[in-house]
C-alpha positions as CSV (number, residue, x, y, z in Angstrom):
1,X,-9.8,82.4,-49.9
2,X,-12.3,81.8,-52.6
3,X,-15.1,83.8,-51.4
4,X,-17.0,80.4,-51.6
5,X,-16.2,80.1,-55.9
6,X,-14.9,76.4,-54.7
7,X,-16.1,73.8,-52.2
8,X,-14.8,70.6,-51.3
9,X,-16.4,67.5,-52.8
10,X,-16.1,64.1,-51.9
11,X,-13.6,62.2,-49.5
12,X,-9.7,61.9,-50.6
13,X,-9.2,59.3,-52.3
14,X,-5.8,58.6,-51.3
15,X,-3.1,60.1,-50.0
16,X,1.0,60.8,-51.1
17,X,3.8,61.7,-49.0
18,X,4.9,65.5,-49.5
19,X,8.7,66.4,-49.3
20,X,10.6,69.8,-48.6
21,X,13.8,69.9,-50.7
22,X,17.1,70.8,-49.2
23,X,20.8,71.6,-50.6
24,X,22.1,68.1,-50.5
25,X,24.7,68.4,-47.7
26,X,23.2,70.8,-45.3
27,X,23.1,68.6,-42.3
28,X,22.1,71.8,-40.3
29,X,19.1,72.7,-42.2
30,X,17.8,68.9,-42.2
31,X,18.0,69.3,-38.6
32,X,16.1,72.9,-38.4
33,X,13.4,71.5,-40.3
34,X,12.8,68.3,-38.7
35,X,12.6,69.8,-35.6
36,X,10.0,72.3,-36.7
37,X,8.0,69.9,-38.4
38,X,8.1,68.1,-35.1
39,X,7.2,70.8,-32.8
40,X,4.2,71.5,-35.2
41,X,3.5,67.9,-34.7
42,X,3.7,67.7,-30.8
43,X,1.7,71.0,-30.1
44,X,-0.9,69.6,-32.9
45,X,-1.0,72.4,-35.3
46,X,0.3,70.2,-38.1
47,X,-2.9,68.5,-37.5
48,X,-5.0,71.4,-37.3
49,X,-3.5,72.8,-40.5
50,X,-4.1,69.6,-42.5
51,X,-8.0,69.4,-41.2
52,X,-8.5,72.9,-42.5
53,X,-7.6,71.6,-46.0
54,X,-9.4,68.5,-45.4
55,X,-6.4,66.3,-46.0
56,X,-5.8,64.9,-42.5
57,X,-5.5,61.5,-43.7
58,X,-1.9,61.9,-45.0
59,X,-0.9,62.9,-41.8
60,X,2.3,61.7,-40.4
61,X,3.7,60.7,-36.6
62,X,6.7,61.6,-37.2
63,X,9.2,63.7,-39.9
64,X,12.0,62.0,-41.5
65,X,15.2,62.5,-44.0
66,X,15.3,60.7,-47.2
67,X,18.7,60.5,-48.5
68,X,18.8,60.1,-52.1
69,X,18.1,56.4,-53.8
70,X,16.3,55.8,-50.5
């Protein structure tokens, strides 16, 4: 996308889990997304996707719900 302006450099250095916010509440949505994440998990293009950016170390097995304070 940068018409080769940037490169990578380096390894990551270390790695943060990401989050996806959702209308506290919305039990239905928690569940849609979960279960996408997951199917992007099981058929491996989660992993695919995070190779191409080079972050494949933050990788996760599996998605789960934070509540809040957790």
């Amino acid at each position: 996308q940068t018409d080769g302006a940037l490169e990578t450099l380096g390894k990551v250095e270390g790695v943060a889990p990401e989050g996806i916010v959702i209308k506290k509440g919305d039990s239905q949505m928690d569940k849609a997304v979960q279960a996408a994440l997951q199917k992007l998990i099981d058929d491996g293009t989660y992993l695919k996707i995070l190779k191409y950016w080079g972050v494949e170390d933050g990788a996760i097995s599996k998605p789960e719900i934070n509540t809040p304070g957790e």
